[in-house]
C-alpha positions as CSV (number, residue, x, y, z in Angstrom):
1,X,-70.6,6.1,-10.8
2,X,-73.0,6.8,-13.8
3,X,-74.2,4.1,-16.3
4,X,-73.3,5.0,-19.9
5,X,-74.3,4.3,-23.3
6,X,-71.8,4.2,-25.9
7,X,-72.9,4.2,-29.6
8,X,-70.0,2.9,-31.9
9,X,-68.1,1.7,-28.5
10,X,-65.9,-1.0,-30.3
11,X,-64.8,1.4,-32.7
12,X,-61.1,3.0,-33.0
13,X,-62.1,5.8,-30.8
14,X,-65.0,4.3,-29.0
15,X,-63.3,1.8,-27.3
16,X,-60.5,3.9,-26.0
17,X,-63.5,6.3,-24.4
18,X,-64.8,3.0,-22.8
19,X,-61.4,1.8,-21.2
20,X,-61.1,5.7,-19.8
21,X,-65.1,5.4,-18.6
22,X,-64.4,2.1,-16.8
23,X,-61.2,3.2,-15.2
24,X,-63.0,6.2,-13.7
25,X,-65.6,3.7,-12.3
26,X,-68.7,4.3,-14.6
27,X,-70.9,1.4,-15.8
28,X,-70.9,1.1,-19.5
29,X,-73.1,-0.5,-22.1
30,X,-71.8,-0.5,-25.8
31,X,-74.4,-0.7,-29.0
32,X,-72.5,-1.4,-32.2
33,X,-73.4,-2.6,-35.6
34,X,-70.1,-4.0,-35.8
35,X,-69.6,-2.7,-40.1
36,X,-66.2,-1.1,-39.1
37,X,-65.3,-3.1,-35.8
38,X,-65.1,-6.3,-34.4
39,X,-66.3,-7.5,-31.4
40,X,-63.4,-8.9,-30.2
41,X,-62.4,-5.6,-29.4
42,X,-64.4,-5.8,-26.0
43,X,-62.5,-8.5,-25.4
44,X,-59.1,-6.9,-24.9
45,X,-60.8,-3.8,-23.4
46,X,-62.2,-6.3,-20.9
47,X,-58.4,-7.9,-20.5
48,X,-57.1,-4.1,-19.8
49,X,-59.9,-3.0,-17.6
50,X,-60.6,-6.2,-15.9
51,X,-64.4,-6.3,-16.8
52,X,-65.9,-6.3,-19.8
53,X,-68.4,-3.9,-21.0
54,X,-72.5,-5.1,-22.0
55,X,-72.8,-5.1,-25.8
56,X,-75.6,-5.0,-28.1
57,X,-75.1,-5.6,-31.8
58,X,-77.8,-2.3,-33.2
59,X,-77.8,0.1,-35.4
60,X,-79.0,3.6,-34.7
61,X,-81.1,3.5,-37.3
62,X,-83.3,1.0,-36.1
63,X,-85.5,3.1,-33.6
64,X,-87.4,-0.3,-32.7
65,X,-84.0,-1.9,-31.2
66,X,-83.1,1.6,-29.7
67,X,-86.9,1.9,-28.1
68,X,-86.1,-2.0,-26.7
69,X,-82.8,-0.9,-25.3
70,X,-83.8,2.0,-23.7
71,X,-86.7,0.0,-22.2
72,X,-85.1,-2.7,-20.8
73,X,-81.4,-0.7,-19.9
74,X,-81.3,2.7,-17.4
75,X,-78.9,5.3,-18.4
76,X,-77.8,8.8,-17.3
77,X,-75.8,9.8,-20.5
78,X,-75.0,9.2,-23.8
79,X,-71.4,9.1,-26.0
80,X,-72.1,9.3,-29.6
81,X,-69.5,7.9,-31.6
82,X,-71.6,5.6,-34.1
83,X,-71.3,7.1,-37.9
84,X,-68.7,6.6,-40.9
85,X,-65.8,8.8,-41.2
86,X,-64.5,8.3,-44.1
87,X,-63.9,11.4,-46.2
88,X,-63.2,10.3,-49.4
89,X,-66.0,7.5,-49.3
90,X,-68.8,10.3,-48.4
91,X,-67.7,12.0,-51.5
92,X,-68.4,8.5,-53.8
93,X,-71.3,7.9,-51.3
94,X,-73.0,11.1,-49.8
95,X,-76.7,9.5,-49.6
96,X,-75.3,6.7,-47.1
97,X,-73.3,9.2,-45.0
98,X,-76.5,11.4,-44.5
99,X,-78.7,8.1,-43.9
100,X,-76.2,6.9,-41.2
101,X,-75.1,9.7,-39.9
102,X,-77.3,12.3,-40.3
103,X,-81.1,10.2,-39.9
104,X,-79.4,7.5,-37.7
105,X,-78.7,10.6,-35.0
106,X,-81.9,11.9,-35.2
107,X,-83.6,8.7,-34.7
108,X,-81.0,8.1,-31.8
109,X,-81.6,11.7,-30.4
110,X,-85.9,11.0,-31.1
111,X,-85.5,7.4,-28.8
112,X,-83.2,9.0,-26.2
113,X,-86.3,12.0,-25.8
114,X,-88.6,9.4,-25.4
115,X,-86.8,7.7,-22.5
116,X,-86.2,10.8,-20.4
117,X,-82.5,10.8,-21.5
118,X,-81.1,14.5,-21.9
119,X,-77.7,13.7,-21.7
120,X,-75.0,13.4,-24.9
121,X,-71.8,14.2,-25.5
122,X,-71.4,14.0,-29.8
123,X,-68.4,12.7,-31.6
124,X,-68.1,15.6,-34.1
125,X,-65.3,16.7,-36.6
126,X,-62.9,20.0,-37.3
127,X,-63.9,19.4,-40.7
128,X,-67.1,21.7,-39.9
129,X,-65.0,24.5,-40.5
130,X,-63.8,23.9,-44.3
131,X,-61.4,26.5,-45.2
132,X,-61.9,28.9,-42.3
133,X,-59.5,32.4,-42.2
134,X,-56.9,31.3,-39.7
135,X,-54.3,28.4,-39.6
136,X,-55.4,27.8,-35.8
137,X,-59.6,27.0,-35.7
138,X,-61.5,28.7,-33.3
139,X,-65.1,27.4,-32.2
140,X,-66.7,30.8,-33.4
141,X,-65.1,30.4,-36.7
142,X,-67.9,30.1,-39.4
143,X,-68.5,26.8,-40.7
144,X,-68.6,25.4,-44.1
145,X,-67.5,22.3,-44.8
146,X,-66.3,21.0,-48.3
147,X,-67.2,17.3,-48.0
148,X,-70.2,15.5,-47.0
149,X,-68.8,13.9,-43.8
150,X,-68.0,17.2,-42.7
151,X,-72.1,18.4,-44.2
152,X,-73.1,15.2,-42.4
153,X,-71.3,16.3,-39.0
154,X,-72.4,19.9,-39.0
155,X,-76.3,18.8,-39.2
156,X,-75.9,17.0,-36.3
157,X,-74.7,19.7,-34.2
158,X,-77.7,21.4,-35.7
159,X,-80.2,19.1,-34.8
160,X,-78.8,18.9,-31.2
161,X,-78.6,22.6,-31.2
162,X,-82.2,23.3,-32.1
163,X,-83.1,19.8,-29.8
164,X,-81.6,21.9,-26.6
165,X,-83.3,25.3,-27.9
166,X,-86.6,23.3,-27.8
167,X,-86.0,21.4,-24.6
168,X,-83.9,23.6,-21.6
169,X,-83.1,20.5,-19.9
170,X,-80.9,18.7,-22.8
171,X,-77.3,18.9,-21.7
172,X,-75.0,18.7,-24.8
173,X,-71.4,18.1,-25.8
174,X,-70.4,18.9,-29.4
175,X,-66.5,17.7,-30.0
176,X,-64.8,18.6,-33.1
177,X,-62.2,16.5,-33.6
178,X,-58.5,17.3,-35.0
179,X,-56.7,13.9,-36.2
180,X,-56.7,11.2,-33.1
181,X,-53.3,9.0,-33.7
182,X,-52.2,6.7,-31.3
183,X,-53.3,3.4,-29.5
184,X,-53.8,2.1,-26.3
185,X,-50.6,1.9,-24.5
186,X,-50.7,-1.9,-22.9
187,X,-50.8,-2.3,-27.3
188,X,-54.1,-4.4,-27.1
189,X,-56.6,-1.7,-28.8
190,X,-55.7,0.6,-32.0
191,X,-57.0,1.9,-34.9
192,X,-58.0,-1.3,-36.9
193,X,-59.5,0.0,-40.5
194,X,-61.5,-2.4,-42.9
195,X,-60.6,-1.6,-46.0
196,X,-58.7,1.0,-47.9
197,X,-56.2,2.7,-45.1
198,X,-56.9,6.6,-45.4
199,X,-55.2,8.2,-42.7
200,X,-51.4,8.5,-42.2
201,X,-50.6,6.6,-38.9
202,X,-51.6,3.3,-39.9
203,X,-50.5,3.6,-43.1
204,X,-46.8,4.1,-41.9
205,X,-47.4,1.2,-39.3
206,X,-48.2,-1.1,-42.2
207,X,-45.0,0.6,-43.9
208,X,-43.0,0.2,-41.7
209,X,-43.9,-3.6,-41.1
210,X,-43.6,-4.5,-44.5
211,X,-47.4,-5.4,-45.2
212,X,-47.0,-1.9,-48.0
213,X,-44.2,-1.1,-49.6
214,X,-44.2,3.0,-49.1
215,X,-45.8,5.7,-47.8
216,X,-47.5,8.4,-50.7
217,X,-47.0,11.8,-49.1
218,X,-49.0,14.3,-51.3
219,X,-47.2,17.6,-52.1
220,X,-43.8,18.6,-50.5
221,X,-44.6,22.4,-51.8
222,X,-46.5,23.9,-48.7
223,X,-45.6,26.9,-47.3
224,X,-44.7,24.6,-44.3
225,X,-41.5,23.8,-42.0
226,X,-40.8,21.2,-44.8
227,X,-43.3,21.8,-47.5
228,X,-45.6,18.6,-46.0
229,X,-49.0,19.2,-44.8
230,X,-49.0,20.0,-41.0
231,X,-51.6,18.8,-39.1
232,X,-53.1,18.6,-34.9
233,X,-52.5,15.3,-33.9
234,X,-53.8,14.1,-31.1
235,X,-53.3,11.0,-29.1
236,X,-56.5,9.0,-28.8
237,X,-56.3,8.5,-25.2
238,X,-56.5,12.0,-24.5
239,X,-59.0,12.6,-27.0
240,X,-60.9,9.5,-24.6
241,X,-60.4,11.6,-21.7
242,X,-61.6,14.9,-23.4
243,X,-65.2,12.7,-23.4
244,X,-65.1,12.1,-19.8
245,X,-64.3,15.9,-19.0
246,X,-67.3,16.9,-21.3
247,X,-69.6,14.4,-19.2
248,X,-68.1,15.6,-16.1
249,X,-69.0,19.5,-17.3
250,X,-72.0,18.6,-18.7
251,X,-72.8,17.2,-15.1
252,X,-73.0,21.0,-14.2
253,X,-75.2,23.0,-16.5
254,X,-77.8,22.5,-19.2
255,X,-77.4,23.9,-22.3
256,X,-74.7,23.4,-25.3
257,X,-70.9,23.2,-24.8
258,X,-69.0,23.5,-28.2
259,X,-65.6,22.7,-28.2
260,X,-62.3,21.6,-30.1
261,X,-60.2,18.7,-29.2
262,X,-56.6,19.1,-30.6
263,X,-53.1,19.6,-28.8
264,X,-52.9,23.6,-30.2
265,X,-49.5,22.8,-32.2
266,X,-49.2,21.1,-35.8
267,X,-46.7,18.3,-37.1
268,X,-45.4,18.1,-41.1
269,X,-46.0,14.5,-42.7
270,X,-42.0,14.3,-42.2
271,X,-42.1,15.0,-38.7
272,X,-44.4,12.4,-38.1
273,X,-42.3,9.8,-40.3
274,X,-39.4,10.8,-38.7
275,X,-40.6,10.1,-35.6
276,X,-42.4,7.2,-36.3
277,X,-38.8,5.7,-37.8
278,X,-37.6,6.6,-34.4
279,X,-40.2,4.9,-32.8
280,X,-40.0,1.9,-34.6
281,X,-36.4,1.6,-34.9
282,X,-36.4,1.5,-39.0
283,X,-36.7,3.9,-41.5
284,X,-40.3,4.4,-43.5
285,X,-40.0,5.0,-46.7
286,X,-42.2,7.3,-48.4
287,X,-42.2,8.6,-51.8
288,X,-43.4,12.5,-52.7
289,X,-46.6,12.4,-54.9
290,X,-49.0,15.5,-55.9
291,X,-51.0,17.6,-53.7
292,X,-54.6,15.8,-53.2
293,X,-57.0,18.3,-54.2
294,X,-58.9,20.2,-51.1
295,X,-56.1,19.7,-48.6
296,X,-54.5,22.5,-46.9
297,X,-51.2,23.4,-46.2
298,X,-51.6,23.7,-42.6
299,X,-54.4,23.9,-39.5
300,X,-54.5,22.7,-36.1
301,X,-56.8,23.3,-33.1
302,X,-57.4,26.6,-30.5
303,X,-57.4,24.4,-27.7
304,X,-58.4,27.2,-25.0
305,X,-61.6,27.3,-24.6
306,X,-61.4,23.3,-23.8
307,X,-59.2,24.0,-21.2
308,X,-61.3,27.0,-19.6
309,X,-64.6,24.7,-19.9
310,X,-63.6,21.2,-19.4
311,X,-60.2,21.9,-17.4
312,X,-59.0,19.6,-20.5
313,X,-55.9,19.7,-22.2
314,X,-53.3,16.9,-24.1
315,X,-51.0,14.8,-22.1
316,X,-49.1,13.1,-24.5
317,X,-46.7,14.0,-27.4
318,X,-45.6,13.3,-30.4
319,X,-43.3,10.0,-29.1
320,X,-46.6,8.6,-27.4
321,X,-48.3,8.7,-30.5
322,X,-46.0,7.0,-32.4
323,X,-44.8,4.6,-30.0
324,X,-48.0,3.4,-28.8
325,X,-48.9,2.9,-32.5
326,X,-45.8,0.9,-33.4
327,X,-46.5,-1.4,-30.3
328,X,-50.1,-2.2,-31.5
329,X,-48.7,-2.8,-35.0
330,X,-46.6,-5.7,-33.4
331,X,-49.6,-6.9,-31.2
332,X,-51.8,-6.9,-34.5
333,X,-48.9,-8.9,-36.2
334,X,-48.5,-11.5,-33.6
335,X,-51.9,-12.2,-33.1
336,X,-53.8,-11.5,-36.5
337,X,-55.9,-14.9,-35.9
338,X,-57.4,-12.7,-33.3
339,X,-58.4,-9.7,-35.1
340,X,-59.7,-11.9,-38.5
Protein backbone atom coordinates (compact mmCIF):
# COMPACT_ATOMS: atom_id res chain seq x y z
CA UNK A 1 0.00 0.00 0.00
CA UNK A 2 1.29 3.57 -0.77
CA UNK A 3 -0.39 6.81 0.46
CA UNK A 4 -1.39 9.09 -2.50
CA UNK A 5 -2.11 12.62 -3.17
CA UNK A 6 -4.57 13.36 -5.70
CA UNK A 7 -4.83 16.93 -7.03
CA UNK A 8 -8.37 17.61 -8.72
CA UNK A 9 -9.56 14.03 -7.04
CA UNK A 10 -13.36 14.93 -7.05
CA UNK A 11 -13.21 15.78 -10.55
CA UNK A 12 -14.70 13.74 -13.72
CA UNK A 13 -11.52 11.84 -14.04
CA UNK A 14 -10.10 12.22 -10.63
CA UNK A 15 -12.45 10.47 -8.80
CA UNK A 16 -12.57 7.47 -11.03
CA UNK A 17 -8.52 7.23 -10.49
CA UNK A 18 -9.39 7.40 -6.68
CA UNK A 19 -12.12 4.44 -6.67
CA UNK A 20 -9.27 2.32 -8.86
CA UNK A 21 -6.42 3.61 -6.11
CA UNK A 22 -8.63 2.41 -3.19
CA UNK A 23 -9.69 -0.86 -4.73
CA UNK A 24 -5.95 -1.72 -5.26
CA UNK A 25 -5.44 -0.95 -1.47
CA UNK A 26 -3.55 2.48 -1.58
CA UNK A 27 -4.38 5.18 1.00
CA UNK A 28 -5.54 8.34 -0.66
CA UNK A 29 -5.79 12.00 0.19
CA UNK A 30 -7.70 14.26 -2.31
CA UNK A 31 -6.95 18.32 -2.47
CA UNK A 32 -9.60 20.06 -4.57
CA UNK A 33 -10.70 23.59 -5.00
CA UNK A 34 -13.94 22.36 -5.74
CA UNK A 35 -14.62 25.27 -9.10
CA UNK A 36 -15.67 22.28 -11.32
CA UNK A 37 -16.65 19.61 -8.73
CA UNK A 38 -18.61 18.95 -5.83
CA UNK A 39 -17.73 17.42 -2.84
CA UNK A 40 -20.38 15.17 -2.65
CA UNK A 41 -18.60 13.32 -5.10
CA UNK A 42 -16.48 11.66 -2.28
CA UNK A 43 -19.40 10.74 -0.99
CA UNK A 44 -20.53 8.12 -3.56
CA UNK A 45 -16.86 7.20 -4.07
CA UNK A 46 -16.89 6.46 -0.38
CA UNK A 47 -20.48 4.44 -0.94
CA UNK A 48 -18.60 2.36 -3.94
CA UNK A 49 -15.38 1.79 -2.26
CA UNK A 50 -16.50 1.41 1.28
CA UNK A 51 -14.32 4.21 2.76
CA UNK A 52 -14.06 7.53 2.00
CA UNK A 53 -11.06 9.31 0.90
CA UNK A 54 -9.32 12.51 3.27
CA UNK A 55 -10.11 15.77 1.46
CA UNK A 56 -8.71 19.19 1.60
CA UNK A 57 -10.55 22.07 -0.09
CA UNK A 58 -6.80 23.93 -1.78
CA UNK A 59 -5.77 25.21 -4.63
CA UNK A 60 -2.49 24.50 -6.16
CA UNK A 61 -1.78 27.83 -6.42
CA UNK A 62 -1.62 28.53 -2.92
CA UNK A 63 2.02 27.23 -2.10
CA UNK A 64 1.22 28.19 1.72
CA UNK A 65 -1.74 25.54 1.94
CA UNK A 66 0.43 23.12 -0.22
CA UNK A 67 3.67 23.73 2.21
CA UNK A 68 0.85 22.97 5.32
CA UNK A 69 -0.33 19.85 3.66
CA UNK A 70 2.77 18.47 2.91
CA UNK A 71 3.87 19.18 6.42
CA UNK A 72 1.29 17.79 8.28
CA UNK A 73 0.39 14.66 5.53
CA UNK A 74 3.23 11.77 4.36
CA UNK A 75 3.09 10.76 0.80
CA UNK A 76 4.91 8.54 -1.64
CA UNK A 77 3.37 9.89 -4.92
CA UNK A 78 1.52 12.28 -6.60
CA UNK A 79 -1.62 12.12 -9.42
CA UNK A 80 -2.00 15.44 -11.01
CA UNK A 81 -5.25 16.02 -12.35
CA UNK A 82 -6.02 19.61 -10.93
CA UNK A 83 -6.27 22.26 -14.05
CA UNK A 84 -9.25 23.46 -16.48
CA UNK A 85 -9.78 21.74 -19.65
CA UNK A 86 -11.84 23.53 -21.39
CA UNK A 87 -10.77 24.24 -24.89
CA UNK A 88 -12.82 26.67 -26.08
CA UNK A 89 -12.80 28.72 -22.71
CA UNK A 90 -8.73 28.86 -22.81
CA UNK A 91 -9.22 30.42 -26.18
CA UNK A 92 -11.64 33.47 -24.55
CA UNK A 93 -9.44 33.06 -21.37
CA UNK A 94 -5.71 32.10 -22.08
CA UNK A 95 -4.12 34.22 -18.99
CA UNK A 96 -6.31 32.06 -16.43
CA UNK A 97 -5.42 28.75 -18.13
CA UNK A 98 -1.60 29.49 -17.88
CA UNK A 99 -2.11 30.91 -14.14
CA UNK A 100 -3.94 27.62 -13.17
CA UNK A 101 -2.48 25.37 -15.07
CA UNK A 102 0.69 26.31 -16.02
CA UNK A 103 2.05 28.46 -12.44
CA UNK A 104 -0.38 26.39 -10.26
CA UNK A 105 1.97 23.09 -11.39
CA UNK A 106 4.98 24.64 -10.89
CA UNK A 107 4.13 25.85 -7.56
CA UNK A 108 2.74 22.23 -6.86
CA UNK A 109 5.91 20.63 -8.46
CA UNK A 110 8.27 23.66 -6.28
CA UNK A 111 6.14 22.39 -2.69
CA UNK A 112 6.43 18.64 -3.64
CA UNK A 113 10.63 19.35 -4.07
CA UNK A 114 10.61 20.81 -0.86
CA UNK A 115 9.05 17.78 0.91
CA UNK A 116 11.28 15.10 -0.51
CA UNK A 117 8.44 14.03 -2.86
CA UNK A 118 9.82 12.84 -6.45
CA UNK A 119 7.04 11.04 -7.38
CA UNK A 120 4.08 12.22 -10.13
CA UNK A 121 2.19 10.94 -12.56
CA UNK A 122 0.63 14.19 -14.81
CA UNK A 123 -2.80 14.39 -16.29
CA UNK A 124 -1.71 15.66 -19.71
CA UNK A 125 -3.63 15.93 -23.10
CA UNK A 126 -3.23 14.53 -27.01
CA UNK A 127 -3.89 17.94 -27.81
CA UNK A 128 0.09 18.58 -27.48
CA UNK A 129 0.35 17.38 -30.79
CA UNK A 130 -1.88 19.95 -32.88
CA UNK A 131 -2.02 18.82 -36.36
CA UNK A 132 0.69 16.15 -36.39
CA UNK A 133 1.43 14.09 -40.00
CA UNK A 134 -0.46 10.90 -39.21
CA UNK A 135 -4.15 10.06 -38.35
CA UNK A 136 -2.78 7.70 -35.46
CA UNK A 137 -0.41 9.98 -32.77
CA UNK A 138 2.75 8.69 -31.87
CA UNK A 139 4.59 9.93 -28.58
CA UNK A 140 7.69 11.06 -30.84
CA UNK A 141 5.44 13.03 -33.00
CA UNK A 142 6.39 16.77 -32.78
CA UNK A 143 4.30 18.84 -30.84
CA UNK A 144 2.43 22.04 -31.50
CA UNK A 145 -0.60 22.61 -30.20
CA UNK A 146 -3.25 25.14 -31.59
CA UNK A 147 -5.02 26.20 -28.37
CA UNK A 148 -3.90 27.27 -25.16
CA UNK A 149 -5.05 24.30 -23.09
CA UNK A 150 -3.09 22.28 -25.34
CA UNK A 151 0.14 25.40 -24.85
CA UNK A 152 -0.79 25.18 -21.19
CA UNK A 153 -0.44 21.19 -21.15
CA UNK A 154 2.77 21.02 -23.15
CA UNK A 155 4.62 23.53 -20.57
CA UNK A 156 4.00 21.32 -17.97
CA UNK A 157 5.55 18.38 -19.48
CA UNK A 158 8.36 20.80 -19.93
CA UNK A 159 8.76 21.92 -16.68
CA UNK A 160 8.65 18.22 -15.38
CA UNK A 161 11.03 17.37 -18.10
CA UNK A 162 13.70 19.92 -17.29
CA UNK A 163 12.59 19.20 -13.19
CA UNK A 164 13.88 15.31 -13.79
CA UNK A 165 16.92 16.62 -16.06
CA UNK A 166 17.92 18.72 -12.96
CA UNK A 167 17.12 16.15 -10.23
CA UNK A 168 17.92 12.08 -11.31
CA UNK A 169 15.77 10.98 -8.64
CA UNK A 170 12.29 12.53 -9.93
CA UNK A 171 10.22 9.73 -11.25
CA UNK A 172 7.61 11.08 -13.86
CA UNK A 173 4.44 10.10 -15.72
CA UNK A 174 3.39 12.32 -18.59
CA UNK A 175 -0.27 10.95 -19.94
CA UNK A 176 -1.69 12.41 -22.99
CA UNK A 177 -5.07 11.90 -22.95
CA UNK A 178 -7.48 10.88 -26.12
CA UNK A 179 -11.29 11.64 -25.19
CA UNK A 180 -12.24 9.72 -21.73
CA UNK A 181 -16.23 8.88 -22.09
CA UNK A 182 -17.88 6.77 -19.77
CA UNK A 183 -18.82 6.57 -16.02
CA UNK A 184 -18.53 4.50 -13.22
CA UNK A 185 -20.39 1.34 -13.74
CA UNK A 186 -22.45 0.97 -10.18
CA UNK A 187 -23.77 4.72 -12.09
CA UNK A 188 -22.90 6.72 -8.89
CA UNK A 189 -19.86 8.90 -10.41
CA UNK A 190 -19.81 10.52 -14.09
CA UNK A 191 -18.79 13.35 -15.86
CA UNK A 192 -20.80 16.21 -14.13
CA UNK A 193 -19.91 19.67 -16.12
CA UNK A 194 -20.75 23.13 -14.66
CA UNK A 195 -21.73 25.12 -17.23
CA UNK A 196 -21.78 25.01 -20.96
CA UNK A 197 -21.57 21.02 -21.99
CA UNK A 198 -18.62 20.80 -24.53
CA UNK A 199 -18.00 17.40 -25.15
CA UNK A 200 -20.21 14.88 -27.00
CA UNK A 201 -21.16 12.13 -24.37
CA UNK A 202 -22.92 14.27 -22.02
CA UNK A 203 -24.35 16.22 -24.39
CA UNK A 204 -26.23 13.14 -25.97
CA UNK A 205 -27.09 11.91 -22.29
CA UNK A 206 -28.85 15.23 -21.69
CA UNK A 207 -30.36 14.57 -25.38
CA UNK A 208 -31.38 11.79 -24.95
CA UNK A 209 -33.22 12.57 -21.47
CA UNK A 210 -34.96 15.45 -22.73
CA UNK A 211 -33.14 18.17 -20.62
CA UNK A 212 -31.82 19.48 -24.67
CA UNK A 213 -33.64 19.18 -27.42
CA UNK A 214 -30.80 17.92 -30.08
CA UNK A 215 -27.46 17.11 -30.55
CA UNK A 216 -25.27 19.76 -33.14
CA UNK A 217 -22.94 17.49 -35.02
CA UNK A 218 -20.49 19.80 -36.88
CA UNK A 219 -19.70 18.81 -40.46
CA UNK A 220 -20.90 15.44 -42.09
CA UNK A 221 -18.20 16.13 -45.06
CA UNK A 222 -15.08 14.30 -43.65
CA UNK A 223 -13.22 12.02 -45.45
CA UNK A 224 -14.62 9.57 -42.81
CA UNK A 225 -16.76 6.14 -42.54
CA UNK A 226 -19.72 8.56 -42.52
CA UNK A 227 -18.33 12.02 -43.10
CA UNK A 228 -18.44 12.74 -38.92
CA UNK A 229 -15.34 13.42 -37.05
CA UNK A 230 -13.83 10.15 -35.73
CA UNK A 231 -12.30 10.29 -32.63
CA UNK A 232 -10.23 7.66 -29.64
CA UNK A 233 -12.66 7.19 -27.06
CA UNK A 234 -11.79 5.92 -24.17
CA UNK A 235 -13.66 4.64 -21.13
CA UNK A 236 -12.74 6.57 -18.05
CA UNK A 237 -12.16 3.58 -15.93
CA UNK A 238 -9.55 2.38 -18.06
CA UNK A 239 -8.07 5.65 -18.45
CA UNK A 240 -8.20 5.30 -14.15
CA UNK A 241 -6.30 2.31 -14.42
CA UNK A 242 -3.75 3.63 -16.99
CA UNK A 243 -2.77 5.99 -13.68
CA UNK A 244 -2.27 3.07 -11.44
CA UNK A 245 -0.07 1.19 -14.17
CA UNK A 246 2.06 4.48 -14.53
CA UNK A 247 2.55 4.55 -10.59
CA UNK A 248 3.16 0.91 -10.67
CA UNK A 249 6.09 1.55 -13.62
CA UNK A 250 7.15 4.50 -12.11
CA UNK A 251 7.74 2.24 -8.93
CA UNK A 252 10.69 0.84 -11.08
CA UNK A 253 12.94 3.43 -12.63
CA UNK A 254 13.66 7.09 -12.35
CA UNK A 255 13.49 9.17 -15.11
CA UNK A 256 10.41 10.26 -17.54
CA UNK A 257 7.83 7.95 -19.04
CA UNK A 258 5.81 9.62 -21.96
CA UNK A 259 2.91 7.92 -22.98
CA UNK A 260 -0.65 7.98 -24.82
CA UNK A 261 -3.80 6.74 -23.29
CA UNK A 262 -6.35 5.95 -26.06
CA UNK A 263 -8.01 2.44 -27.24
CA UNK A 264 -5.79 2.65 -30.85
CA UNK A 265 -9.20 2.57 -33.01
CA UNK A 266 -11.58 5.72 -33.74
CA UNK A 267 -15.54 6.13 -33.68
CA UNK A 268 -17.64 8.71 -36.14
CA UNK A 269 -20.06 11.15 -34.17
CA UNK A 270 -22.79 8.62 -35.67
CA UNK A 271 -21.32 5.63 -34.41
CA UNK A 272 -21.32 6.92 -31.12
CA UNK A 273 -25.11 8.23 -31.43
CA UNK A 274 -26.03 5.16 -32.74
CA UNK A 275 -24.78 3.39 -30.10
CA UNK A 276 -25.66 5.51 -27.51
CA UNK A 277 -29.55 5.14 -28.96
CA UNK A 278 -28.88 1.54 -28.50
CA UNK A 279 -27.79 1.99 -25.12
CA UNK A 280 -30.44 4.01 -23.98
CA UNK A 281 -33.19 2.44 -25.77
CA UNK A 282 -34.37 5.76 -27.72
CA UNK A 283 -33.24 7.45 -30.51
CA UNK A 284 -30.98 10.95 -30.16
CA UNK A 285 -31.63 13.26 -32.40
CA UNK A 286 -29.08 15.31 -33.73
CA UNK A 287 -29.15 17.83 -36.46
CA UNK A 288 -25.95 18.40 -39.03
CA UNK A 289 -24.40 21.89 -38.50
CA UNK A 290 -20.97 23.32 -40.08
CA UNK A 291 -17.55 22.11 -39.46
CA UNK A 292 -16.14 24.02 -36.12
CA UNK A 293 -13.07 25.62 -37.23
CA UNK A 294 -9.59 23.68 -36.14
CA UNK A 295 -11.22 20.23 -35.94
CA UNK A 296 -9.98 17.33 -37.79
CA UNK A 297 -11.42 14.81 -39.68
CA UNK A 298 -10.03 12.06 -37.89
CA UNK A 299 -7.10 10.94 -35.06
CA UNK A 300 -6.88 8.49 -32.45
CA UNK A 301 -4.05 7.19 -30.23
CA UNK A 302 -0.78 4.64 -31.02
CA UNK A 303 -1.49 2.82 -27.97
CA UNK A 304 1.83 0.49 -28.08
CA UNK A 305 4.19 1.92 -26.41
CA UNK A 306 1.63 2.02 -23.27
CA UNK A 307 1.29 -1.43 -23.49
CA UNK A 308 5.20 -2.28 -23.79
CA UNK A 309 5.79 0.19 -20.70
CA UNK A 310 2.94 0.00 -18.49
CA UNK A 311 1.60 -3.57 -19.64
CA UNK A 312 -1.61 -1.24 -20.19
CA UNK A 313 -4.10 -1.47 -22.59
CA UNK A 314 -8.33 -0.73 -22.89
CA UNK A 315 -10.80 -3.13 -21.51
CA UNK A 316 -13.94 -1.76 -22.41
CA UNK A 317 -15.78 -0.94 -25.67
CA UNK A 318 -17.82 1.07 -27.23
CA UNK A 319 -21.20 -0.49 -25.42
CA UNK A 320 -19.48 0.20 -21.93
CA UNK A 321 -19.05 3.59 -22.72
CA UNK A 322 -22.25 4.29 -23.57
CA UNK A 323 -24.09 2.22 -21.26
CA UNK A 324 -22.33 3.19 -18.19
CA UNK A 325 -23.01 6.83 -19.31
CA UNK A 326 -26.80 6.33 -19.87
CA UNK A 327 -26.98 4.63 -16.34
CA UNK A 328 -25.35 7.72 -14.61
CA UNK A 329 -27.68 10.02 -16.70
CA UNK A 330 -30.69 8.22 -14.81
CA UNK A 331 -28.76 8.30 -11.38
CA UNK A 332 -28.19 12.15 -11.99
CA UNK A 333 -31.98 12.41 -12.82
CA UNK A 334 -33.32 10.61 -9.93
CA UNK A 335 -31.28 12.21 -7.46
CA UNK A 336 -30.47 15.85 -8.70
CA UNK A 337 -31.10 17.12 -4.97
CA UNK A 338 -27.90 15.34 -4.53
CA UNK A 339 -25.63 16.75 -7.03
CA UNK A 340 -27.23 20.69 -6.55
Amino acid sequence: MRRILVTGGTGYIGSHAVVELMAAGHDVFVADNLCNSKLSVLDRVARISGRRPEFAQIDIRDRGALRKLFAAQSFDAVIHFAGLKAVGESVAKPLLYFDNNVSGSVALFECMQEAGIKTVVFSSSATVYGEPPSVQFREDFPTAPVNPYGRSKLMVEDVLRDVAKGDSEWRVALLRYFNPVGAHPSGLIGEDPNGVLNNLMPYMAQVASGKLKELSVFGNDYPTIDGTGVRDYIHVVDLARGHLAALSALGKQTGVLTVNLGAGRGYSVLEMVNAFSEACGKPVPYRIAGRRPGDLAEYFADPSLAHQLLGWRTQLGIDAMCGDTWRWQQWAAANAAELA
